[in-house]
Biotite code that builds the C-alpha atoms (Angstrom):
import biotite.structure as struc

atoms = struc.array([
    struc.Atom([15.654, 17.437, 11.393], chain_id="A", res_id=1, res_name="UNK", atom_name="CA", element="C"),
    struc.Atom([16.142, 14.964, 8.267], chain_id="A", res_id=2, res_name="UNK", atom_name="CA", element="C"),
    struc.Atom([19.632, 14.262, 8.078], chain_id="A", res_id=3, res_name="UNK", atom_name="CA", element="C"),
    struc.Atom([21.551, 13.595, 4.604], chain_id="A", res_id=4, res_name="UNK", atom_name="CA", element="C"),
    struc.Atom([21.641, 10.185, 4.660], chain_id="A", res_id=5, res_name="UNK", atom_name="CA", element="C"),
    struc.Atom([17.549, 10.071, 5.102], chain_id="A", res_id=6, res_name="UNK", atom_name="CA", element="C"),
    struc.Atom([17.024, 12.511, 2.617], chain_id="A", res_id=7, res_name="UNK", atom_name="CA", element="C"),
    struc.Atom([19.805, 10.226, 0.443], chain_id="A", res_id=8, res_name="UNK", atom_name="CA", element="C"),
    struc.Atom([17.297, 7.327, 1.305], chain_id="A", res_id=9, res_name="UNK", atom_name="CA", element="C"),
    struc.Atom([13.986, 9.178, 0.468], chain_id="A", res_id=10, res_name="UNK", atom_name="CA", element="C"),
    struc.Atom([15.123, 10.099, -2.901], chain_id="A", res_id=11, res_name="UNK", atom_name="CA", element="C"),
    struc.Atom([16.655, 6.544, -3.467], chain_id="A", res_id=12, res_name="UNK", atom_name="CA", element="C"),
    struc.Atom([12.996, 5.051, -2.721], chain_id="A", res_id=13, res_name="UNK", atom_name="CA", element="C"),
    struc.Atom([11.089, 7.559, -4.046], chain_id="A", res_id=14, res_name="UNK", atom_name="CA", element="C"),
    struc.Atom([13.114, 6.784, -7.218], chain_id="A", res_id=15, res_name="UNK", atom_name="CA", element="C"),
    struc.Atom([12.578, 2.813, -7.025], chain_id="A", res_id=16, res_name="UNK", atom_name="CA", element="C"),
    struc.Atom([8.986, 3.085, -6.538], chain_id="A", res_id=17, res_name="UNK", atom_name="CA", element="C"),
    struc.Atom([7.868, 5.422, -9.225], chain_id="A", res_id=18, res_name="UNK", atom_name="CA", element="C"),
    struc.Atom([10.259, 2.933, -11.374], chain_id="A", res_id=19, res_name="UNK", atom_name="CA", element="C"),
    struc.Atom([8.075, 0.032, -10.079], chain_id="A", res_id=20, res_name="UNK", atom_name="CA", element="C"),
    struc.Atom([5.203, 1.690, -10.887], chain_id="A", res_id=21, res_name="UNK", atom_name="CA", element="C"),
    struc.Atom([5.838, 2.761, -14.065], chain_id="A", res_id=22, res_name="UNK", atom_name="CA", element="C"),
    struc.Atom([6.493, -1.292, -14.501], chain_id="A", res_id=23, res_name="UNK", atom_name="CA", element="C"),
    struc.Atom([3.645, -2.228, -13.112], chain_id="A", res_id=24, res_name="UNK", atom_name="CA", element="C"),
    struc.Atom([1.830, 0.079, -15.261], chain_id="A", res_id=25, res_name="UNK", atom_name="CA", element="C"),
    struc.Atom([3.318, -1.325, -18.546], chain_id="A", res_id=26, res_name="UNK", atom_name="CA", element="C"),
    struc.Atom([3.029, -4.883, -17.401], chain_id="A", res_id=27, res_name="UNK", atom_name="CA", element="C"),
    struc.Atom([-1.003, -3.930, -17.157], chain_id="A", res_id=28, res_name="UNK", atom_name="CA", element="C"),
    struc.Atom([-0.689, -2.592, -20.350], chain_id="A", res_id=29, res_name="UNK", atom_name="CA", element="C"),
    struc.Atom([0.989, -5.356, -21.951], chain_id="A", res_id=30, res_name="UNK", atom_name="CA", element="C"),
    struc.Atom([-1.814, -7.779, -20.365], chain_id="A", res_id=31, res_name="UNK", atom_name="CA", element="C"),
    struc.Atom([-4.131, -5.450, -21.914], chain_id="A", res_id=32, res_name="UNK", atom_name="CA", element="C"),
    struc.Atom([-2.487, -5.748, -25.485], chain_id="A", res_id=33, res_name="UNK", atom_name="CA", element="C"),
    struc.Atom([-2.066, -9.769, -24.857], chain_id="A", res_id=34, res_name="UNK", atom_name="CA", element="C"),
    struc.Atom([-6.166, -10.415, -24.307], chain_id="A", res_id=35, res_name="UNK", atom_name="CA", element="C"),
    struc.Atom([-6.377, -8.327, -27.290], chain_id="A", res_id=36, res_name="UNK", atom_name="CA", element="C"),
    struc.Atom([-4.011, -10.231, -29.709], chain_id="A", res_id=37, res_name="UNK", atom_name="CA", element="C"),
    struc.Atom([-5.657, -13.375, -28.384], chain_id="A", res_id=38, res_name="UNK", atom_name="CA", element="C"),
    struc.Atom([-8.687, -11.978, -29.075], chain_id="A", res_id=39, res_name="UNK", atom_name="CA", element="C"),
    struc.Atom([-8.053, -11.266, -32.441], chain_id="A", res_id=40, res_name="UNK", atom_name="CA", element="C"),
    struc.Atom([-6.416, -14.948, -33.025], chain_id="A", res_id=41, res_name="UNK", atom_name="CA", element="C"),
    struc.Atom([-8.976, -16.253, -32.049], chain_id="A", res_id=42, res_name="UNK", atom_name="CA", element="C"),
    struc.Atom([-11.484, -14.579, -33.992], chain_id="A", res_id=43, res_name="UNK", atom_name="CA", element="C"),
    struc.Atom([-9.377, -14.993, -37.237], chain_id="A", res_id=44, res_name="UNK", atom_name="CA", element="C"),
    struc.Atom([-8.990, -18.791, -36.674], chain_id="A", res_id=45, res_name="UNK", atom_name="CA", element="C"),
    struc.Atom([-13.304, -19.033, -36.294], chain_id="A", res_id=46, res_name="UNK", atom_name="CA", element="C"),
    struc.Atom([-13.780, -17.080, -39.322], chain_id="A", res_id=47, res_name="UNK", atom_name="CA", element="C"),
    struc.Atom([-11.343, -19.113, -41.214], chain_id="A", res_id=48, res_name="UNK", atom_name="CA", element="C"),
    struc.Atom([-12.688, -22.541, -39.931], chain_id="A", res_id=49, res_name="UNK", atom_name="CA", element="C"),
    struc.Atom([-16.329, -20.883, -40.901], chain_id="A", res_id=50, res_name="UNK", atom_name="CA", element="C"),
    struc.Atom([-15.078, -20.126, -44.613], chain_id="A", res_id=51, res_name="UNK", atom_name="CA", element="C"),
    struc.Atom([-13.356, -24.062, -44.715], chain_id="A", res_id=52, res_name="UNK", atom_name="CA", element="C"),
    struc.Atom([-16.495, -25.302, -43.390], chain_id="A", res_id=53, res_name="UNK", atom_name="CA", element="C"),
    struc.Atom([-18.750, -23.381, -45.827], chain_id="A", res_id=54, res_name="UNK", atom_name="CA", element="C"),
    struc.Atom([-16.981, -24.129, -49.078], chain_id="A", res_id=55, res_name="UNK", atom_name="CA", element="C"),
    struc.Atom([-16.804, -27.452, -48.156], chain_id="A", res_id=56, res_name="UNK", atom_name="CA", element="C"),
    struc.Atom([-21.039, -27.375, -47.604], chain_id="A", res_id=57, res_name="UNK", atom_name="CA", element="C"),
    struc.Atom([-21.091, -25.609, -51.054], chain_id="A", res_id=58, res_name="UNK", atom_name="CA", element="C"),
    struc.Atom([-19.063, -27.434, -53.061], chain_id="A", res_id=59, res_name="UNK", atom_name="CA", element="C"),
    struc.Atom([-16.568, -24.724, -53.945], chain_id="A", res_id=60, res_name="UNK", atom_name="CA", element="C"),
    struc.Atom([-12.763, -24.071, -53.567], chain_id="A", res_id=61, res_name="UNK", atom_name="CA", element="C"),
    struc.Atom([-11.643, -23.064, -49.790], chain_id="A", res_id=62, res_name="UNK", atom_name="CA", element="C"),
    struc.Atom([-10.596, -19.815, -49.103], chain_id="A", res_id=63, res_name="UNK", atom_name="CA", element="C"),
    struc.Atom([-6.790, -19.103, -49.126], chain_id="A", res_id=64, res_name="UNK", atom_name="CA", element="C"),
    struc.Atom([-5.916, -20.529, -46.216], chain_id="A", res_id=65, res_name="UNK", atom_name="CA", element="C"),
    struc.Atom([-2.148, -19.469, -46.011], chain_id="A", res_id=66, res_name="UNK", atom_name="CA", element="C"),
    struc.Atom([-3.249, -15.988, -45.806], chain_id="A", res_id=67, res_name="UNK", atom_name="CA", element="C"),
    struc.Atom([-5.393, -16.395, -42.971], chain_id="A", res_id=68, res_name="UNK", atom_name="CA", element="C"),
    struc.Atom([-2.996, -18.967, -40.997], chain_id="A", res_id=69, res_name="UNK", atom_name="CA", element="C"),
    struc.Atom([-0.575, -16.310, -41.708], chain_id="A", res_id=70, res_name="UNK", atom_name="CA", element="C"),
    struc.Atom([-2.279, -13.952, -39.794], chain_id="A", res_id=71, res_name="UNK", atom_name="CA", element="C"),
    struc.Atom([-3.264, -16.349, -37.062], chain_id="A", res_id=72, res_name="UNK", atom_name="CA", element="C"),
    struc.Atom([0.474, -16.943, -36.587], chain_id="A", res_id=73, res_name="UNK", atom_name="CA", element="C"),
    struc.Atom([1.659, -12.854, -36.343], chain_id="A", res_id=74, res_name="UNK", atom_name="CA", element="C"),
    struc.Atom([-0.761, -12.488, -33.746], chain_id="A", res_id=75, res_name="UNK", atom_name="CA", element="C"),
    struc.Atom([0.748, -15.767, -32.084], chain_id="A", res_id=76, res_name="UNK", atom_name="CA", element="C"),
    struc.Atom([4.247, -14.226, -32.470], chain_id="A", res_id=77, res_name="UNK", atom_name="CA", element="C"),
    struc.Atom([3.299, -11.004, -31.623], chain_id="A", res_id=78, res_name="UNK", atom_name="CA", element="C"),
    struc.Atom([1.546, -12.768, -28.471], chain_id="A", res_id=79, res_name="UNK", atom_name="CA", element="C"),
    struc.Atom([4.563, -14.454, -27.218], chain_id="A", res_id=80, res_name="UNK", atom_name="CA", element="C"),
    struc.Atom([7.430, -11.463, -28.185], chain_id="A", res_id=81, res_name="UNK", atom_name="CA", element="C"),
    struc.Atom([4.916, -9.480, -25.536], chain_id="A", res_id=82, res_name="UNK", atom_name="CA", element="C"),
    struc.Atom([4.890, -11.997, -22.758], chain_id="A", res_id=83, res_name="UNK", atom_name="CA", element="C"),
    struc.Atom([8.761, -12.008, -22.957], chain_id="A", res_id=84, res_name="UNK", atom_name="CA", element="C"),
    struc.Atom([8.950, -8.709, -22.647], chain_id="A", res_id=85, res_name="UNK", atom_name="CA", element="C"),
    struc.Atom([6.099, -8.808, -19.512], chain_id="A", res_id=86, res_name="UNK", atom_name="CA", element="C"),
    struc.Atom([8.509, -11.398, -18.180], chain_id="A", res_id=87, res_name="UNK", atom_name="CA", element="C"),
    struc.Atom([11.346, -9.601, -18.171], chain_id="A", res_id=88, res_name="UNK", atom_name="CA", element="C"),
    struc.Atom([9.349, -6.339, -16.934], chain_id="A", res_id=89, res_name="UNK", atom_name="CA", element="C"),
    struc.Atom([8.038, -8.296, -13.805], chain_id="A", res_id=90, res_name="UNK", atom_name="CA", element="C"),
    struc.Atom([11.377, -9.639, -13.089], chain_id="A", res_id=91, res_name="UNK", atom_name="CA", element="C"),
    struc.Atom([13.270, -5.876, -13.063], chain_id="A", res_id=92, res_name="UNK", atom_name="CA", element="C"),
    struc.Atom([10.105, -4.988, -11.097], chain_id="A", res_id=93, res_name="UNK", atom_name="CA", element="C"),
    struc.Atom([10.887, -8.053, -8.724], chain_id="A", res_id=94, res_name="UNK", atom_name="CA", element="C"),
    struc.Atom([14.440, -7.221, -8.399], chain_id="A", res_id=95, res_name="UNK", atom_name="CA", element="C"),
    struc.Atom([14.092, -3.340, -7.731], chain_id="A", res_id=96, res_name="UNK", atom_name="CA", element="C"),
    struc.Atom([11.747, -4.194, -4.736], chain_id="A", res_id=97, res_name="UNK", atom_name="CA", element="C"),
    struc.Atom([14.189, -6.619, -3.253], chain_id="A", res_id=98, res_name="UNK", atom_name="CA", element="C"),
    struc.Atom([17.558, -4.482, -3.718], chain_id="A", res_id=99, res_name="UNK", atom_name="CA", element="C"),
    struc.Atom([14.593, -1.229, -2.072], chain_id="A", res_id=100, res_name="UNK", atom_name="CA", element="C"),
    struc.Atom([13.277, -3.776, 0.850], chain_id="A", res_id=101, res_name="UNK", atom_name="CA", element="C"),
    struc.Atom([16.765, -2.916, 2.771], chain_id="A", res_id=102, res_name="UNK", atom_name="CA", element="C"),
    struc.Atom([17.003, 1.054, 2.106], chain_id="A", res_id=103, res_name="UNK", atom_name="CA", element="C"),
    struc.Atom([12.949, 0.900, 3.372], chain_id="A", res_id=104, res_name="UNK", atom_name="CA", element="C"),
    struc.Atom([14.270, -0.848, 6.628], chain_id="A", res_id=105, res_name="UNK", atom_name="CA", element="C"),
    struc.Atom([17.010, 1.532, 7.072], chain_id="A", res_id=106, res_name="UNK", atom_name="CA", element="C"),
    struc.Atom([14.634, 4.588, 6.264], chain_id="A", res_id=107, res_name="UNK", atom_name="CA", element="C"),
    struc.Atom([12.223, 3.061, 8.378], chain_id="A", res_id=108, res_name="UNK", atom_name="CA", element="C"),
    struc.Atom([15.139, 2.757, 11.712], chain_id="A", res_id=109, res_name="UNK", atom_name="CA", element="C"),
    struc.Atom([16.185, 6.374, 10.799], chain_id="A", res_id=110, res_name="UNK", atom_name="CA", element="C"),
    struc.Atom([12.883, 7.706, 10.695], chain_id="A", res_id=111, res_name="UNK", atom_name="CA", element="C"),
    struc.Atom([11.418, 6.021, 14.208], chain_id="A", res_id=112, res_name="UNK", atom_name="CA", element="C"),
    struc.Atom([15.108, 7.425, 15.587], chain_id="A", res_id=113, res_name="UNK", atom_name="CA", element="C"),
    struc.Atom([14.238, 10.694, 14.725], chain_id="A", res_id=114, res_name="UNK", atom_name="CA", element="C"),
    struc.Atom([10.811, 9.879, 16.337], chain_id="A", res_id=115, res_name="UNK", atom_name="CA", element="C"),
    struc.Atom([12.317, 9.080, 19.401], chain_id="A", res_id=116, res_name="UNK", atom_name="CA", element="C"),
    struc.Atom([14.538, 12.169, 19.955], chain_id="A", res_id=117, res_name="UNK", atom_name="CA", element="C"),
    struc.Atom([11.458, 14.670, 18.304], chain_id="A", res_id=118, res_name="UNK", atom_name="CA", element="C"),
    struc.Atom([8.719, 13.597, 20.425], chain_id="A", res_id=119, res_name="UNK", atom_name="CA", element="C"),
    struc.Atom([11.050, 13.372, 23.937], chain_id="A", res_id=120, res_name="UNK", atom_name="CA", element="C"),
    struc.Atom([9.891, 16.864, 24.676], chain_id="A", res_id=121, res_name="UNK", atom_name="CA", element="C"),
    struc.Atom([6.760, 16.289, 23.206], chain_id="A", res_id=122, res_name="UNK", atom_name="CA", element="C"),
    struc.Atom([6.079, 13.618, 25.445], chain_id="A", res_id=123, res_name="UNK", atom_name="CA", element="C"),
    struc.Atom([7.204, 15.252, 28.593], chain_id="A", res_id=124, res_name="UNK", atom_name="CA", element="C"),
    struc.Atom([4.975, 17.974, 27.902], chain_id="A", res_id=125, res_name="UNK", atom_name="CA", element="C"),
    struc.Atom([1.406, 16.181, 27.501], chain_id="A", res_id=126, res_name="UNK", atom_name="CA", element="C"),
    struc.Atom([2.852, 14.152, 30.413], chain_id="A", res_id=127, res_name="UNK", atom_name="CA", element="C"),
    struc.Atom([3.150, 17.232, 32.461], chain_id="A", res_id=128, res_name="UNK", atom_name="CA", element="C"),
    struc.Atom([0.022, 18.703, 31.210], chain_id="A", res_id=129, res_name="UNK", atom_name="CA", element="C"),
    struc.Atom([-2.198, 14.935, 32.380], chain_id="A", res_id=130, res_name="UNK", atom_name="CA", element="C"),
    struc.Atom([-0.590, 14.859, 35.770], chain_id="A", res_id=131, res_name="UNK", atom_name="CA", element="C"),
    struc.Atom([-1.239, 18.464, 36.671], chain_id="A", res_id=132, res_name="UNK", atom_name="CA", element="C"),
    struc.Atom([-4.643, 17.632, 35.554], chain_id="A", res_id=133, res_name="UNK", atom_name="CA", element="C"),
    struc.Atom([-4.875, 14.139, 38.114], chain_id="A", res_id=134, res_name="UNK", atom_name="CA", element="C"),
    struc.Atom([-4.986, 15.807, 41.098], chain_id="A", res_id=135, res_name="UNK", atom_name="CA", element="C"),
    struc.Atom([-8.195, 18.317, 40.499], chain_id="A", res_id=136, res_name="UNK", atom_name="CA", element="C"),
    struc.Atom([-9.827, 14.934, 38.464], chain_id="A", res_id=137, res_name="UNK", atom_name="CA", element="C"),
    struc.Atom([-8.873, 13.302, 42.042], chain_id="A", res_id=138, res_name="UNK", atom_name="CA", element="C"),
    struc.Atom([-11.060, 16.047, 43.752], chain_id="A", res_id=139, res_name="UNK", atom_name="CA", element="C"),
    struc.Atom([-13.620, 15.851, 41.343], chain_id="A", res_id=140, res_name="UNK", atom_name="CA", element="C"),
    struc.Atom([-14.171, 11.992, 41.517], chain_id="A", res_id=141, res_name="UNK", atom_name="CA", element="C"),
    struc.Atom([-13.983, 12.240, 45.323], chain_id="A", res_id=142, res_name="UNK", atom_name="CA", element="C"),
    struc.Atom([-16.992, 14.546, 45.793], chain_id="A", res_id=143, res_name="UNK", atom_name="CA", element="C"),
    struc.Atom([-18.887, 12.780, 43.241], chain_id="A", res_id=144, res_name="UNK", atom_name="CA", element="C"),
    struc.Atom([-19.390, 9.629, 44.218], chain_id="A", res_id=145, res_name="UNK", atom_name="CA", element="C"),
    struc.Atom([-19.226, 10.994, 47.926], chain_id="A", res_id=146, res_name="UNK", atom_name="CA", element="C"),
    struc.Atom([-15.627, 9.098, 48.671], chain_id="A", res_id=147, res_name="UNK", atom_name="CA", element="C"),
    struc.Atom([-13.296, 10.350, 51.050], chain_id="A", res_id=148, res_name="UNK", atom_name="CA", element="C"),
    struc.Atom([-10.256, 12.094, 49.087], chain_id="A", res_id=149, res_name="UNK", atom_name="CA", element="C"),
    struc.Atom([-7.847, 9.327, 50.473], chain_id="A", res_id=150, res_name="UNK", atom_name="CA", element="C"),
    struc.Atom([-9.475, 6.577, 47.875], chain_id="A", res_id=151, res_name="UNK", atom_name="CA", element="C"),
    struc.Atom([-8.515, 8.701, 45.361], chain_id="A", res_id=152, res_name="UNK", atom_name="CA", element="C"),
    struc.Atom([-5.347, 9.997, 46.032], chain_id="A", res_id=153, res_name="UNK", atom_name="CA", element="C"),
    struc.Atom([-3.798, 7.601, 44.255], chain_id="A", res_id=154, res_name="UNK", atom_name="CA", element="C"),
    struc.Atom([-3.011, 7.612, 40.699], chain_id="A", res_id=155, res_name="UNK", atom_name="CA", element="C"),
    struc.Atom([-3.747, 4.083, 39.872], chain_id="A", res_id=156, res_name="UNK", atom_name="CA", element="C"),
    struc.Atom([-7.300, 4.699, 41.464], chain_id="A", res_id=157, res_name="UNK", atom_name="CA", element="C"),
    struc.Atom([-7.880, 7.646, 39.423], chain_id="A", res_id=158, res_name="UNK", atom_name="CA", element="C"),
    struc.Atom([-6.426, 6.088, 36.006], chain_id="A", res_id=159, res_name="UNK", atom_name="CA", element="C"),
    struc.Atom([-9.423, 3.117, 36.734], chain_id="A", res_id=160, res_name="UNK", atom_name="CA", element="C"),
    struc.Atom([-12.040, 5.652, 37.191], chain_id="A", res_id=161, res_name="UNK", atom_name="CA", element="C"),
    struc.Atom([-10.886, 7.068, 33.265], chain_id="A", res_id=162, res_name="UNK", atom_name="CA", element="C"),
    struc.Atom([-10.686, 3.166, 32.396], chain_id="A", res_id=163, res_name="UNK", atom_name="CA", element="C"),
    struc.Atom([-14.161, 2.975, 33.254], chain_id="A", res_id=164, res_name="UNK", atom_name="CA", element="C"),
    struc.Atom([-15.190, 5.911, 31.712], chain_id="A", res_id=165, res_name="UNK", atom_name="CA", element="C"),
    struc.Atom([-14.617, 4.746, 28.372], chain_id="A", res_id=166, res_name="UNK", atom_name="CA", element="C"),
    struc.Atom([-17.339, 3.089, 27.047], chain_id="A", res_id=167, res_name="UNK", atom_name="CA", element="C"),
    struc.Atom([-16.952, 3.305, 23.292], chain_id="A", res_id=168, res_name="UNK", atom_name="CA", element="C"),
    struc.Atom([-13.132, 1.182, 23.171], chain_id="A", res_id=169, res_name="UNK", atom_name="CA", element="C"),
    struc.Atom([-13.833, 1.182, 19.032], chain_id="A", res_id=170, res_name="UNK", atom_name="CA", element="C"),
    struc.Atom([-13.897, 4.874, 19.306], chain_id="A", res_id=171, res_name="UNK", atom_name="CA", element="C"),
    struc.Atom([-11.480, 5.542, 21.854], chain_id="A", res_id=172, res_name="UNK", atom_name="CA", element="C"),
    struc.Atom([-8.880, 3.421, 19.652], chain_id="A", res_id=173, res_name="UNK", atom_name="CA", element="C"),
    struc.Atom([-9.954, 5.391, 16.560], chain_id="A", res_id=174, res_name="UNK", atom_name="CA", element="C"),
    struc.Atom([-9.069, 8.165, 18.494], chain_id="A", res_id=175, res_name="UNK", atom_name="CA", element="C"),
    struc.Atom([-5.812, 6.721, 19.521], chain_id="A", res_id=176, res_name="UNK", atom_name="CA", element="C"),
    struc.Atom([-5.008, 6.134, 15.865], chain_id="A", res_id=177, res_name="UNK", atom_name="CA", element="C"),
    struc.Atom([-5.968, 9.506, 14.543], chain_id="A", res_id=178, res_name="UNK", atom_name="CA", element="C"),
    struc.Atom([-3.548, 11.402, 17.317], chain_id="A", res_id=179, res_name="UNK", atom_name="CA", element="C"),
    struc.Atom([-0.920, 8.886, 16.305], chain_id="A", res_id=180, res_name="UNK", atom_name="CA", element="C"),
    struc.Atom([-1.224, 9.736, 12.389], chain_id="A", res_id=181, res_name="UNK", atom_name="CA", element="C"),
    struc.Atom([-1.191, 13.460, 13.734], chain_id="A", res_id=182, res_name="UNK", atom_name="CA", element="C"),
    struc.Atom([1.729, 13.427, 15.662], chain_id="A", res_id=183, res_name="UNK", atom_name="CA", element="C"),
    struc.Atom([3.573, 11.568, 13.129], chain_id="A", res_id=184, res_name="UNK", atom_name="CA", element="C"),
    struc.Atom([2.592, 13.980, 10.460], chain_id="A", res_id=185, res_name="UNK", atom_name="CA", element="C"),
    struc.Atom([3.780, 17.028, 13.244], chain_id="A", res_id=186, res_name="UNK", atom_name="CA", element="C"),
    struc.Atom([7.189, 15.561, 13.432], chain_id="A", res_id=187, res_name="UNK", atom_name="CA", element="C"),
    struc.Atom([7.330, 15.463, 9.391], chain_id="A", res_id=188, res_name="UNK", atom_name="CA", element="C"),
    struc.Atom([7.785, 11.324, 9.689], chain_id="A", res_id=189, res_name="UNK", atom_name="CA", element="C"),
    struc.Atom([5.150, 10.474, 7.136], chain_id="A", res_id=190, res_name="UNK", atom_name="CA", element="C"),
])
């Protein structure tokens, strides 16, 4: 059963990361709207370098250049008002995930508690269930590979024989990993 306090927790970093994503987002969009201002700059400061150069070639009066270098210098502005602003984004996104590391850790202790005292019973149970099962495996490996019972009647012998019989160890630990997601989604820890 979640107590209070974990539910108190959940919410708190549930909270802090759709804040950091929501950061994270805008910092992405901010990058987005800084390539685009450069961009733009940059373009503006060719074509006004083109129009210089060309009346220059011809022979006639330069295009107003305060205009142009008026632009050029918005986007500049514009440019550096948004990196403060991603600056001070990615630092409040910093700091949120530093003051959430401890609540995770605590979340993180309450939840493998809860673990513990949920799958007790659990455990006992698929214990009880493999060890009734040893015995008849015991049998069964005895008469197969025409051994007298007594080489089997041990639990360590009979735990090798399974040893052996797993050939595929990728598989077998996929198959570890799956029952382990399972069981933690049975006992509501995930």
């Amino acid at each position: 059963m979640i107590t209070k306090t974990e539910a108190d927790l959940v919410s708190l970093v549930t909270d802090a990361d759709a804040k950091v994503r929501r950061g994270t987002t805008r910092i992405l969009e901010i990058d987005e709207e800084i390539i685009h201002l450069q961009e733009s700059a940059r373009r503006e400061s060719e074509a006004r370098g083109k129009a210089q150069a060309e009346a220059a070639l011809a022979g006639t009066a330069p295009p107003d250049a305060k205009a142009a270098r008026g632009s050029i210098d918005t986007h500049r502005r514009t440019i550096a008002e948004r990196q403060l602003e991603r600056a001070e984004i990615q630092q409040q996104v910093d700091d949120l995930e530093v003051a959430t590391r401890p609540l995770r850790e605590r979340l993180t202790t309450l939840r493998r508690r809860r673990a513990v005292e949920a799958s007790g019973d659990y455990l006992q149970s698929q214990l009880d269930d493999v060890l009734s099962l040893l015995p008849g495996l015991a049998a069964s490996l005895a008469v197969s590979s025409s051994e007298n019972i007594d080489f089997f009647a041990s639990a360590d012998r009979v735990c090798m024989a399974l040893q052996k019989r797993v050939t595929d160890r990728a598989r077998f630990r996929e198959q570890c990993l799956q029952a382990h997601a399972d069981l933690l989604t049975l006992l509501k820890l995930t």
